[in-house]
C-alpha positions as MATLAB code, in Angstrom:
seq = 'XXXXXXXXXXXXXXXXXXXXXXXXXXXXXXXXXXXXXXXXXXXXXXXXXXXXXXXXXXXXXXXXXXXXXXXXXXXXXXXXXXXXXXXXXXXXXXXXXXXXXXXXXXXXXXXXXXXXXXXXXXXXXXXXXXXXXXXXXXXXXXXXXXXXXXXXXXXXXXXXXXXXXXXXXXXXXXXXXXXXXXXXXXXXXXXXXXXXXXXXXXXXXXXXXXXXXXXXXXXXXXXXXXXXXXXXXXXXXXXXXXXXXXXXXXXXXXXXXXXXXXXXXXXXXXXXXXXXXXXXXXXXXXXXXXXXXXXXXXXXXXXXXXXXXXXXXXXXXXXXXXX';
ca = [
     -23.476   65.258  -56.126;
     -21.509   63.244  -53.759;
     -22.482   59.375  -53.070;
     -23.276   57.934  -49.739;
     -19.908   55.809  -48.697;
     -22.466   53.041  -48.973;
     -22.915   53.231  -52.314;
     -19.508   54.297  -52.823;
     -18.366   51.192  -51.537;
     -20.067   49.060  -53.608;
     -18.049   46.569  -56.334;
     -17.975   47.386  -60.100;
     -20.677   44.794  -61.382;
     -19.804   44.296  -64.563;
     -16.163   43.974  -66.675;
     -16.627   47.930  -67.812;
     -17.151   49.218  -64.643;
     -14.164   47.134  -63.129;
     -11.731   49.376  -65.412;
      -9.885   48.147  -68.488;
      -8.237   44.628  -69.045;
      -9.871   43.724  -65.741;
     -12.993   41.580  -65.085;
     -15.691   41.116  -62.257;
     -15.486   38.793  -60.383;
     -12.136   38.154  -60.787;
     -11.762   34.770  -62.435;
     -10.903   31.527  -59.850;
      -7.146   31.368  -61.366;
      -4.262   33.830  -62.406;
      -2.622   34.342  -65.728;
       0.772   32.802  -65.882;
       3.091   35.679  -65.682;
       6.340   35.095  -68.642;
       8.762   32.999  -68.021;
      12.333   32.665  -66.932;
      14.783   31.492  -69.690;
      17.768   29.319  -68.472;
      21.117   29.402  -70.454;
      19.549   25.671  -71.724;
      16.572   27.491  -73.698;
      14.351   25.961  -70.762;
      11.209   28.294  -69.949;
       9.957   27.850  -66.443;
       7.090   28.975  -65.168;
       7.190   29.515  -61.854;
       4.439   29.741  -58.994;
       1.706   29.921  -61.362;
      -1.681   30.238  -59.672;
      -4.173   27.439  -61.338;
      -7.193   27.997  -58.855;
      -7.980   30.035  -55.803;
     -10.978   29.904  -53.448;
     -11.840   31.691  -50.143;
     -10.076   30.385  -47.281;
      -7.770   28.048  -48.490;
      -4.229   28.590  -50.206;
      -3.767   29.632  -53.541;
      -2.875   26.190  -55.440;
       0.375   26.416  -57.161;
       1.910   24.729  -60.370;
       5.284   25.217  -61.915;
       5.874   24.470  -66.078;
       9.191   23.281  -66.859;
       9.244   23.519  -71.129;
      12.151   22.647  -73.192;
      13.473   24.532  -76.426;
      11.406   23.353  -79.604;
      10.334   24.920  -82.657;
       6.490   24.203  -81.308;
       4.250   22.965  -78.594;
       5.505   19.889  -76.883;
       3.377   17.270  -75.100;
       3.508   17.681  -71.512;
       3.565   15.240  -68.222;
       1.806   16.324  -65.095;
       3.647   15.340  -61.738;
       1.972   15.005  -58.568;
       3.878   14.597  -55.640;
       3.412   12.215  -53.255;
       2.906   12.613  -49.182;
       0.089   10.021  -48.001;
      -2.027   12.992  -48.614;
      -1.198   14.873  -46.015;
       2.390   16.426  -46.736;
       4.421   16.885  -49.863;
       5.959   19.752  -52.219;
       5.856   20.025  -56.144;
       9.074   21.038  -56.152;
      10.339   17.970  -54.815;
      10.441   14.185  -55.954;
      10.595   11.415  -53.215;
      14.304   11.455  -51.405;
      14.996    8.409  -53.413;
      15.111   10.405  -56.881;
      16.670   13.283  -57.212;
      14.980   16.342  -58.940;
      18.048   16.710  -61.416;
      17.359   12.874  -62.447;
      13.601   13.186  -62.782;
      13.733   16.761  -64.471;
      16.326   16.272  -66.672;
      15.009   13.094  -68.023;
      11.854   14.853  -68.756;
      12.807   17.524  -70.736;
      15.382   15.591  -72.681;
      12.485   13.348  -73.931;
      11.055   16.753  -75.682;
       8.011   16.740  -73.256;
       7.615   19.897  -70.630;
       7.244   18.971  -67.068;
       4.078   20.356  -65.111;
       4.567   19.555  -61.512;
       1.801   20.847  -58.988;
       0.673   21.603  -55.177;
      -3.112   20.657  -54.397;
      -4.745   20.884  -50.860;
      -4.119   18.305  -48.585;
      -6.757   16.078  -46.662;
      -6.773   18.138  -43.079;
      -7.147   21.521  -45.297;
      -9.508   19.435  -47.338;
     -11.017   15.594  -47.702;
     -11.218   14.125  -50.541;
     -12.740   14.964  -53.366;
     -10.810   18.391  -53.053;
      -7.509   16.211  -53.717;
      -8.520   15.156  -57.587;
     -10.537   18.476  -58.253;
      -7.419   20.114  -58.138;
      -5.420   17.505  -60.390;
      -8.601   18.085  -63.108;
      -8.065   21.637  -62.170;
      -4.127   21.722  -62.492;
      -4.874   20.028  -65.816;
      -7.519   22.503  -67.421;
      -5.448   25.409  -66.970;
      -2.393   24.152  -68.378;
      -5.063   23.629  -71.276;
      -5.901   26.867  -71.316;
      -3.193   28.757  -71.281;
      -1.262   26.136  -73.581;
      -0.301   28.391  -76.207;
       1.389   30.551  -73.241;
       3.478   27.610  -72.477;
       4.410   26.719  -75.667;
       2.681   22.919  -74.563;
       0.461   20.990  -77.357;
      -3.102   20.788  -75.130;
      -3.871   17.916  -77.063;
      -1.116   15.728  -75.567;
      -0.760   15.857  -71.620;
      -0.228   12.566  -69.322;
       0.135   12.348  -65.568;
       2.694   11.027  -63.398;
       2.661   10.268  -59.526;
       3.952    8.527  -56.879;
       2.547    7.391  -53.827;
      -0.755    9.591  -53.299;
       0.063   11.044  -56.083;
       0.277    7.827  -58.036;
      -3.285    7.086  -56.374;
      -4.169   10.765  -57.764;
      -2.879   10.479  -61.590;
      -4.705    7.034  -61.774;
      -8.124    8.674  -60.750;
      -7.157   11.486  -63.200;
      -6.472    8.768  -66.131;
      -9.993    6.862  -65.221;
     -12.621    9.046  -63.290;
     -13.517   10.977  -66.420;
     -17.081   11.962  -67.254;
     -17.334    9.276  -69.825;
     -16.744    7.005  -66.916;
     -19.893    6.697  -64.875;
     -19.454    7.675  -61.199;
     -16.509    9.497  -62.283;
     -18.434   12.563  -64.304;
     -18.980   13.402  -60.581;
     -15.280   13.871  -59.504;
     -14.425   17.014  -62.402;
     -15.122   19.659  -59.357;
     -15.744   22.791  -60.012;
     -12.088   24.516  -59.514;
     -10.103   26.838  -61.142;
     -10.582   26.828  -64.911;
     -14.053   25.135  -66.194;
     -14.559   24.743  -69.424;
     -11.811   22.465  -70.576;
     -10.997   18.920  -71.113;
      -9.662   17.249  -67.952;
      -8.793   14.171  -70.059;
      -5.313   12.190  -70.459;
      -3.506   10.415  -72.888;
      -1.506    8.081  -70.502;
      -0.784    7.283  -66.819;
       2.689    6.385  -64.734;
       1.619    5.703  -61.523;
       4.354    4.698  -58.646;
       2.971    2.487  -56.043;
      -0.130    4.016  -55.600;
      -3.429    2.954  -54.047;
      -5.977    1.135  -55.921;
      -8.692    0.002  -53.544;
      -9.044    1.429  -50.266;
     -11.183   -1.498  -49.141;
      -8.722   -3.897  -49.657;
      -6.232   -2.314  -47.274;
      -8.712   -1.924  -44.288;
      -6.945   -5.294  -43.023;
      -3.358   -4.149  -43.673;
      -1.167   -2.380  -40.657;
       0.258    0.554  -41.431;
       4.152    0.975  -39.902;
       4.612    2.715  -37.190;
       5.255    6.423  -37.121;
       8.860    7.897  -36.507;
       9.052    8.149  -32.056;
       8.293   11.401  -30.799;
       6.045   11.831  -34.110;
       1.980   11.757  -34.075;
       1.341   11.192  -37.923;
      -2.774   10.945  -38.764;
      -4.052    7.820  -40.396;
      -3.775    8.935  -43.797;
      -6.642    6.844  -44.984;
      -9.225    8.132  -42.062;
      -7.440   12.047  -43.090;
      -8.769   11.383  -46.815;
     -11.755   10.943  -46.452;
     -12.596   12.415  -43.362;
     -13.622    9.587  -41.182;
     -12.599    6.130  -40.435;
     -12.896    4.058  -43.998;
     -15.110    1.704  -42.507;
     -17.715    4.424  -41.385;
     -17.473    5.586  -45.296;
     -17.389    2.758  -47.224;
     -19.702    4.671  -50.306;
     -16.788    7.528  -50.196;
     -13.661    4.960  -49.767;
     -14.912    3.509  -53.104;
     -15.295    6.681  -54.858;
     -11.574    7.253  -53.793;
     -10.331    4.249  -54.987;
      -9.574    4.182  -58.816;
     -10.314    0.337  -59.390;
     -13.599    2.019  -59.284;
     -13.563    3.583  -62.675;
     -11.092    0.302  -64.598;
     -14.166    0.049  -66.610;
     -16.241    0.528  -68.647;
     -15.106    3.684  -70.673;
     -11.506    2.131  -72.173;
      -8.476    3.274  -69.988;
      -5.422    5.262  -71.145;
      -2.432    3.317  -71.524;
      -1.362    2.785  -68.065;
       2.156    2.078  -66.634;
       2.314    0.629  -62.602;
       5.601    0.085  -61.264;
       5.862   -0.838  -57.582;
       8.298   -2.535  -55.009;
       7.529   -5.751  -54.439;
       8.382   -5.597  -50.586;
       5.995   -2.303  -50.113;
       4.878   -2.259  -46.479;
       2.998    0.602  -46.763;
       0.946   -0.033  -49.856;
       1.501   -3.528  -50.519;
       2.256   -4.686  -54.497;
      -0.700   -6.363  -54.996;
      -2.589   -2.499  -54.791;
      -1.174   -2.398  -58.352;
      -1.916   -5.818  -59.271;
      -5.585   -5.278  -58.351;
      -5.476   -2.185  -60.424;
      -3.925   -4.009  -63.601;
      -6.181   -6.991  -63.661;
      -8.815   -4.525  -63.637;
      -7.305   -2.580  -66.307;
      -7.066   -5.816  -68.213;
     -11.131   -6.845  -67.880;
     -11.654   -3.227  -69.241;
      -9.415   -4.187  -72.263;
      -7.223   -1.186  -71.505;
      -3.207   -1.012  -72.516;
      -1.405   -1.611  -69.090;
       2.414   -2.829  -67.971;
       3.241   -3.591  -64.173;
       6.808   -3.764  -63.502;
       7.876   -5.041  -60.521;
      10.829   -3.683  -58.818;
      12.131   -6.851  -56.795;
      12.631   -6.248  -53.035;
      12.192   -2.855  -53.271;
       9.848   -1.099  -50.352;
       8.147    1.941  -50.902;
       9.452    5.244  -52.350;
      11.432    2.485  -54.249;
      13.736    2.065  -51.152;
      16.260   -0.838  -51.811;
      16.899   -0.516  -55.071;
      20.200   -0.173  -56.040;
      19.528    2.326  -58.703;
      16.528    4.548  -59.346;
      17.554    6.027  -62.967;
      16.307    2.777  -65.079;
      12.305    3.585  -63.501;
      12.729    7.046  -64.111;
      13.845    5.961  -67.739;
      11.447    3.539  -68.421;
       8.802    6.127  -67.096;
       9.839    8.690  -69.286;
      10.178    6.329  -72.445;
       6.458    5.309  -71.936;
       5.604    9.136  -71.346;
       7.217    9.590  -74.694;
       6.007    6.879  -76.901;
       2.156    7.683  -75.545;
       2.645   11.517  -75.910;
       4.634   11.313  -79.642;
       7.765   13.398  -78.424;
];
């Protein structure tokens, strides 16, 4: 008997009917396919799909693992961009990706760096539900990496510094925070971290309501990153620009160890952003170093060398993580 095309037509509703090794729905996430082996014994990852949803990009992360004889800790990077713009595959133009890689996997740690949607494909929350998401499926598929789930950090610089702080505090142990897991990609693992580098990153978007932003490049219209984020002028969302800020969630669930370093001539997220955040971190009795860079203005512009942050970063990666 042949079947209407209606009927025909209709999607498998169950993992059987969908045909071996395949399931239904298809899960929000891919498998990571194997990895490339350099001449170095480094595995890489490449393009791995950690969440999809209808209508927006697939979000990408690429695992960068050294040769050991086991799993390794590993240190999430999340690239910076006000938000709005911004690559994993690239640091900021101060730091070269040889510098920041190589460091990394020297250490014995495996670098995780990842894409998530920016605030005019998405406002924020979407920003930090894919961080937790980036996070949970490295958990997952761990043991495909070769990477020890039990010992991941984050890293980030600029937004992305503003991003791996919310990821270190806005856990749902934390209050308001239990709020800000989303529901992307891989669900049912731990979003948690063992320690936080975060690169001049915003702390409290109140605070910086007052403070002028530089002007953009001529012949450039660039979006008030701050109105982009969450959708609306700051001022109109005031309920919303303190769920973005992480000096929300300091307390009073103890912190990670947390390590700020931030130019002291910033002008466009001033140094006292991180001071704010490390008193804070302080009241809460958490484990946190600023460092100062002196004179240096964003993306660490100014200083005369770069490699003794990316160092330092790395050593307190290491030391946190037990490489």
């Amino acid at each position: 008997m042949t079947q209407s095309p209606a009927v025909a037509q209709q999607p498998p509703t169950d993992q059987a009917a969908a045909g071996p090794g395949l399931e239904w729905p298809p899960p929000p996430y891919r498998v990571p396919d194997p990895p490339l082996v350099g001449q170095d014994g480094v595995r890489s990852f490449g393009g791995a799909t950690y969440a999809t949803a209808p209508g927006y990009r697939p979000r990408l992360l690429d695992v960068h693992v050294p040769p050991a004889d086991g799993p390794v800790p590993a240190v999430v990077w999340i690239h910076g961009g006000g938000w709005l713009e911004g690559d994993r595959r690239y640091p900021p133009p101060t730091v070269p990706v040889e510098l920041l890689h190589g460091a990394v996997l020297r250490a014995g740690l495996a670098l995780v760096s990842i894409d998530y949607r920016h605030s005019l494909e998405a406002p924020f929350p979407a920003q930090l539900h894919d961080v937790k998401a980036a996070i949970r499926y490295v958990r997952r598929f761990a043991d495909a990496f070769g990477i020890d789930k039990g010992r991941i950090a984050v890293w980030g610089e600029s937004a992305g510094g503003h991003l791996a702080a919310l990821a270190g505090l806005a856990r749902p142990d934390s209050g308001d925070g239990g709020a800000l897991e989303g529901a992307e990609g891989v669900r049912d693992e731990d979003s948690g971290v063992l320690a936080v580098v975060d690169w001049y990153g915003v702390s409290d978007i109140g605070s910086l309501l007052a403070h002028p932003l530089p002007p953009a490049p001529p012949g450039i219209e660039y979006p008030n990153p701050f109105t982009a984020l969450l959708g609306g002028a700051p001022e109109q969302h005031p309920e919303l620009a303190r769920a973005a800020s992480p000096v929300t969630y300091a307390g009073p669930a103890t912190p990670p160890p947390f390590l700020l370093i931030h130019g002291t001539q910033d002008c466009l997220v001033p140094y006292s952003q991180s001071e704010i955040l490390a008193e804070a971190l302080e009241r809460a009795g958490g484990d946190v170093t600023l460092q100062p860079v002196d004179g240096a203005d964003h993306i660490f512009l100014g200083s005369p060398d770069v490699t003794p942050i990316v160092t330092e970063s790395v050593a307190f990666l290491a030391r946190h993580l037990g490489a």
